[in-house]
C-alpha positions in Angstrom: -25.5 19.6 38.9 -23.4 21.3 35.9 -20.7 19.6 37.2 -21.9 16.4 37.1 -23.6 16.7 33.8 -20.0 18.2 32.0 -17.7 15.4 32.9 -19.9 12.6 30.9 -20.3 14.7 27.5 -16.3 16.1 28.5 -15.6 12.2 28.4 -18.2 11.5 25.0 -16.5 14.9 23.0 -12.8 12.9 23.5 -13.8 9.5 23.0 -15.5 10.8 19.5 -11.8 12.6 18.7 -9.8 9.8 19.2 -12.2 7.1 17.1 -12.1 9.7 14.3 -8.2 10.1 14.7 -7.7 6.3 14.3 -6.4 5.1 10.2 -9.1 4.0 8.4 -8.4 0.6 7.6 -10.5 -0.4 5.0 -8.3 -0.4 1.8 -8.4 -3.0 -0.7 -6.0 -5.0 -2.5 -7.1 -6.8 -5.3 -5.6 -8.4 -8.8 -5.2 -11.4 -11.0 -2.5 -13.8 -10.9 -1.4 -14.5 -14.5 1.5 -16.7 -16.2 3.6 -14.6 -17.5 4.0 -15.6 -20.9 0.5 -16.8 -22.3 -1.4 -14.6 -19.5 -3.4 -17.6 -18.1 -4.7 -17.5 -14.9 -2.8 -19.4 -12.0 -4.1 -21.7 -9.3 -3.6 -22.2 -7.0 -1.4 -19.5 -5.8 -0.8 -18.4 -2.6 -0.2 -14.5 -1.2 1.3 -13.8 2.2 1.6 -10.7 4.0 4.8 -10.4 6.1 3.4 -7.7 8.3 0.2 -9.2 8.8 1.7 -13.2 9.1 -1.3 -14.2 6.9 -2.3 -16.1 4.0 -4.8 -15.6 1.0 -5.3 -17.8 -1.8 -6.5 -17.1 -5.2 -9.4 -18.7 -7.0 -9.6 -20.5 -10.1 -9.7 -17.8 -12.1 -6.4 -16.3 -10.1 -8.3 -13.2 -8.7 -8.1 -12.2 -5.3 -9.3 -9.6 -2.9 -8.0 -8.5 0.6 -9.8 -6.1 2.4 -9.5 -4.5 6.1 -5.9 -3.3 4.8 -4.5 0.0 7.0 -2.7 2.6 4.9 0.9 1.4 4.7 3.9 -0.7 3.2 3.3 -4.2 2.9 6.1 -7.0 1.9 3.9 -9.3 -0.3 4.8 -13.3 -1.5 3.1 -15.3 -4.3 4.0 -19.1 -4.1 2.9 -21.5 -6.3 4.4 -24.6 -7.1 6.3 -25.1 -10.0 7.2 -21.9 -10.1 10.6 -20.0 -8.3 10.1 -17.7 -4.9 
């Protein structure tokens, strides 16, 4: 009966250490996209993540947010047009 009663909460005690040993990705990134010389807000402006192969736009006001981020290096891009890559 001990046995049988170990091997579940054995199994329970390791699956709890490896949820707690995955990253916690919930970081944010978050700004305004502004013209550089008269600080006005750009839109629409688009930001793409190499890593992640996705796209976020900003709104009117040129903010954005991007959350569920993992700790790491990201390559970002802003296009926009009239403006150079």
């Amino acid at each position: 009966m001990l046995r049988a009663l170990l091997l579940p909460v054995l199994l329970l005690v390791l699956h709890a250490g490896y949820v707690s040993a995955q990253p916690s990705c919930n970081l944010v990134l978050s700004g305004t996209v502004v013209e550089k010389h008269n600080s006005e807000p750009l839109y629409p402006v688009v930001i793409h993540i190499d890593e992640l192969n996705l796209d976020y736009d900003t709104d009117e006001d040129g903010k954005f947010s991007i959350g569920g981020l993992c700790p790491g290096a990201y390559t970002v891009h802003l296009h926009t047009s009239g403006y150079e890559h």
